[in-house]
C-alpha positions in Angstrom: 21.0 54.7 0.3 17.5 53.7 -0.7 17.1 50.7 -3.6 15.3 52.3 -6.7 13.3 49.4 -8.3 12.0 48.9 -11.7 8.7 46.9 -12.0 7.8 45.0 -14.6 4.5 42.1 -15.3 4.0 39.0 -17.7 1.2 38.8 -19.2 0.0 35.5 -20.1 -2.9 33.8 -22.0 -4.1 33.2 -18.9 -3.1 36.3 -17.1 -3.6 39.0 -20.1 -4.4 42.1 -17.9 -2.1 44.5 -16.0 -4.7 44.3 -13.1 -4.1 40.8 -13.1 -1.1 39.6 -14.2 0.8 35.9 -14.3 4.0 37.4 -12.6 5.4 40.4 -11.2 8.8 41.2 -11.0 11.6 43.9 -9.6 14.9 44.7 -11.3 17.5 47.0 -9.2 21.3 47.8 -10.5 23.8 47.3 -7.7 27.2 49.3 -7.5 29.2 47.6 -9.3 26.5 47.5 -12.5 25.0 44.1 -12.1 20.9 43.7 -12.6 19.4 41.7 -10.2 15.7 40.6 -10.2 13.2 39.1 -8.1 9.4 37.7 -8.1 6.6 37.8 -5.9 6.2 34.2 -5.5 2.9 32.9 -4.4 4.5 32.2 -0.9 4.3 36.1 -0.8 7.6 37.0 -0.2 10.2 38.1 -2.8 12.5 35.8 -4.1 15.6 35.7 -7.4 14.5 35.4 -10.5 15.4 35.6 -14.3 11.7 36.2 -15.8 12.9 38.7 -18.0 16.1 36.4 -19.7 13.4 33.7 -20.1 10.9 35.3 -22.3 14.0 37.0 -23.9 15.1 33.8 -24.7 11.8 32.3 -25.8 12.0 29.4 -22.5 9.2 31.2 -21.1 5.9 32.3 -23.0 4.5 35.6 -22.5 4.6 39.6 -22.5 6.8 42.1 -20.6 5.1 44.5 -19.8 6.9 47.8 -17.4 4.2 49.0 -14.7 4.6 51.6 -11.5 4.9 50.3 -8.3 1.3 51.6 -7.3 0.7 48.6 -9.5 3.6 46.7 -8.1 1.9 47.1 -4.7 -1.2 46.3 -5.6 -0.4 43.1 -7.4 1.9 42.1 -3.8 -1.2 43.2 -1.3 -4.1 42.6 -3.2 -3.7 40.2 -6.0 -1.3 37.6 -5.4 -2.7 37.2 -1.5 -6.2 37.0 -2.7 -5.1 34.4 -5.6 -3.1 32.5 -3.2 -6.3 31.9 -0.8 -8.2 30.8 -4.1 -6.1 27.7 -4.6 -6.7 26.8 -0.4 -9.0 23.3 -0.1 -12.7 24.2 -0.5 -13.2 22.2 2.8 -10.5 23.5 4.9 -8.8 19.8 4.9 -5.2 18.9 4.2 -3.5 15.4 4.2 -0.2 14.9 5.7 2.6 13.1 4.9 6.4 12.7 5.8 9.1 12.1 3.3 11.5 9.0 4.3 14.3 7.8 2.6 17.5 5.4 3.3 19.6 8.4 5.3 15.7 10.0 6.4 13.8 7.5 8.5 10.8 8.0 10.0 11.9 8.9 13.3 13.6 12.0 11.3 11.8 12.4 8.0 13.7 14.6 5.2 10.3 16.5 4.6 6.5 17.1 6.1 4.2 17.9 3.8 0.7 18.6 3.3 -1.4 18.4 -0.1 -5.1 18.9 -1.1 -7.1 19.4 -4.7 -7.4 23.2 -5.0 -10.9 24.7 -6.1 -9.7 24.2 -9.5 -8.7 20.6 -9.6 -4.9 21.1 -9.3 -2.5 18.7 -6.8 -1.1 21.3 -4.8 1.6 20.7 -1.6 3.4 22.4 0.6 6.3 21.5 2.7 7.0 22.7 6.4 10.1 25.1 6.8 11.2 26.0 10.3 11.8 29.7 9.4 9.1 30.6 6.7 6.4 28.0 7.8 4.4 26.5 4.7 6.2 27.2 1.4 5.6 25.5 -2.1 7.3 22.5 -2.9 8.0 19.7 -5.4 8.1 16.4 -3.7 5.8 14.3 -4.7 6.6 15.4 -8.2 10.3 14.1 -7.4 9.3 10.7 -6.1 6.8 10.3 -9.0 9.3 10.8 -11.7 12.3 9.0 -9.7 14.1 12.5 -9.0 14.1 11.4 -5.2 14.9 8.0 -4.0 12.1 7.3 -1.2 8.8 7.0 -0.2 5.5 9.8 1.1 4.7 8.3 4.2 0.8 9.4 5.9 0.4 11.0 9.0 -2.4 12.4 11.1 -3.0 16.1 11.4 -2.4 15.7 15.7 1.1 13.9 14.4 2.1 17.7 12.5 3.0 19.7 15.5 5.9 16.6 15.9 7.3 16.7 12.8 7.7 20.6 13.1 9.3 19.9 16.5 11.5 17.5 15.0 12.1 20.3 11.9 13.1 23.0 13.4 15.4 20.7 16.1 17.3 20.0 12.7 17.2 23.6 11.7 18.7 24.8 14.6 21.7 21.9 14.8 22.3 22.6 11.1 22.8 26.8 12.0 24.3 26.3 15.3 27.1 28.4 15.9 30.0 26.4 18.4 32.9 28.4 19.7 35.7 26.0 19.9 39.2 25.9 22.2 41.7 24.8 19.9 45.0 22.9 20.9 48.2 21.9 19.6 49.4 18.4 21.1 53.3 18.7 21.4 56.4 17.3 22.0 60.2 17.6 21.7 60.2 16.8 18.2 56.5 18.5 17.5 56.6 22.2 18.5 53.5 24.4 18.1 54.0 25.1 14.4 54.3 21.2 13.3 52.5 19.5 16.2 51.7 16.0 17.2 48.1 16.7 16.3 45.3 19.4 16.7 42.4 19.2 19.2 39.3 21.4 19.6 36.9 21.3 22.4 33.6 23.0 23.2 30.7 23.4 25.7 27.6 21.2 24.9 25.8 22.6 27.7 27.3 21.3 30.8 29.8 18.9 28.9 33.0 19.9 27.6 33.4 17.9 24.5 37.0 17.1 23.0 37.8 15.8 19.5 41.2 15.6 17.6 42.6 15.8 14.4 43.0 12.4 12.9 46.1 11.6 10.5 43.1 11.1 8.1 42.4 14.0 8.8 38.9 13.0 10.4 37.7 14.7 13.6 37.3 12.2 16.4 36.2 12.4 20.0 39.5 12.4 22.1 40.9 13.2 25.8 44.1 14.4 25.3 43.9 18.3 26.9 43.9 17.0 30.5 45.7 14.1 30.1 48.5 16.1 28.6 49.3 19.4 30.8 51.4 21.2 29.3 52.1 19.9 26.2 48.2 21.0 25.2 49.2 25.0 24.0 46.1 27.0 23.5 45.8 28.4 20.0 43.5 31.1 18.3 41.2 30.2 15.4 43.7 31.9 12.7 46.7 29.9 13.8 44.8 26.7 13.9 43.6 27.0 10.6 47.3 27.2 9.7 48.1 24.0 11.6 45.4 22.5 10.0 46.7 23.4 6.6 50.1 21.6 8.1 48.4 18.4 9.3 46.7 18.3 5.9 50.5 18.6 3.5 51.7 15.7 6.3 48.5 13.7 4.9 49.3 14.3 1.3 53.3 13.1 1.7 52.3 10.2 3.5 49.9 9.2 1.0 51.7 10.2 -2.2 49.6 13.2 -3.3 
């Protein structure tokens, strides 16, 4: 079943008109009664919002206005595109930085960024996203005010293409689904439902990797599959999670919790 949307602007002293608003925004009503709202942000994509609880609330000046979605779709084609390209360096430059901090060195920055004076004398920056590309961002506002331990670090434009390598490397580590083999390590005394200890494996390309379940309950890298034969029982993800739940009570008795 299609969405039905209801569109609505804010008009602002600086954005007064309906042909040119500050914001636009969408409300829709889900099945089970709940209102949920976006905005088209000026990385031109929709994205959640609570515009209308904010002026409702007087923590955001300005005028709700309702308007059709002709208008919506004007506003997400025409206006916010062309406004977008207004705020782009008059001269086509950017500068380029990298944001480092104690657990982001330079070798693997925790952000690349690029900032320039817009037409109208504002700072503006971006920083580089793996799946959306350039979006909006906040950093150097962070470091300024002390919200982010670390430091903007300057890089050349031919350094860029690097840093998005090194990006989207991260990205796909951080989403990466691995199908593990897990084990229960037994004995006489430890059958499968109370085991010696857990251990998963997987395929890292050509490597079979192996870690096990610590009685700190920390993964470590182990070889105990091989080694043990037999007493290595192959278990599905459901009853490992179970086993795990096990090795975890055994952590609290031993430790008193």
């Amino acid at each position: 079943m299609s969405t039905t949307y209801r569109y609505f602007a804010l008009l602002t002293p600086t954005h007064p008109t309906l042909t040119s608003p500050s914001i636009v925004c969408r409300q829709w009503t889900d099945a089970s009664g709940r209102v949920h709202e976006e905005e088209y942000t000026q990385d031109l994509r929709w994205r959640p919002s609570n515009t209308e609880q904010q002026v409702l609330r007087a923590e955001l000046d300005g005028e709700i206005r309702p308007i059709t979605e002709e208008a919506a779709l004007r506003f997400v084609e025409e206006t916010q595109p062309a406004r977008v390209r207004s705020y782009e360096p008059a001269d086509g430059q950017y500068f380029y930085s990298v944001i480092v901090t104690n657990l982001n060195p330079l070798e693997n920055p925790r952000a690349l960024l690029r900032t320039w004076l817009s037409p109208q004398g504002y700072s503006m920056e971006q920083a580089w996203t793996h799946t959306t590309g350039w979006v909006n961002s906040s950093y150097m506002y962070d470091l300024h005010y002390d919200h982010l331990d670390g430091d903007a670090v300057g890089i050349t434009e031919e350094e860029v293409p690097r840093y998005q390598e090194i990006a989207e490397k991260n990205y796909l580590e951080a989403t990466r689904v691995i199908n593990y083999r897990y084990y229960a390590i037994v004995d006489e005394s430890h059958p499968v439902d109370d085991p010696l200890t857990m251990v998963r494996q997987w395929n890292d390309g050509d490597v079979v990797k192996e870690e096990q379940l610590t009685d700190e309950l920390l993964w470590e890298p182990a070889d105990l599959v091989g080694p043990r034969g037999d007493r290595a029982v192959p278990l599905d993800a459901d009853t490992a999670a179970k086993i795990e739940y096990v090795l975890v009570k055994r952590f609290r008795a031993k430790h008193g919790l």
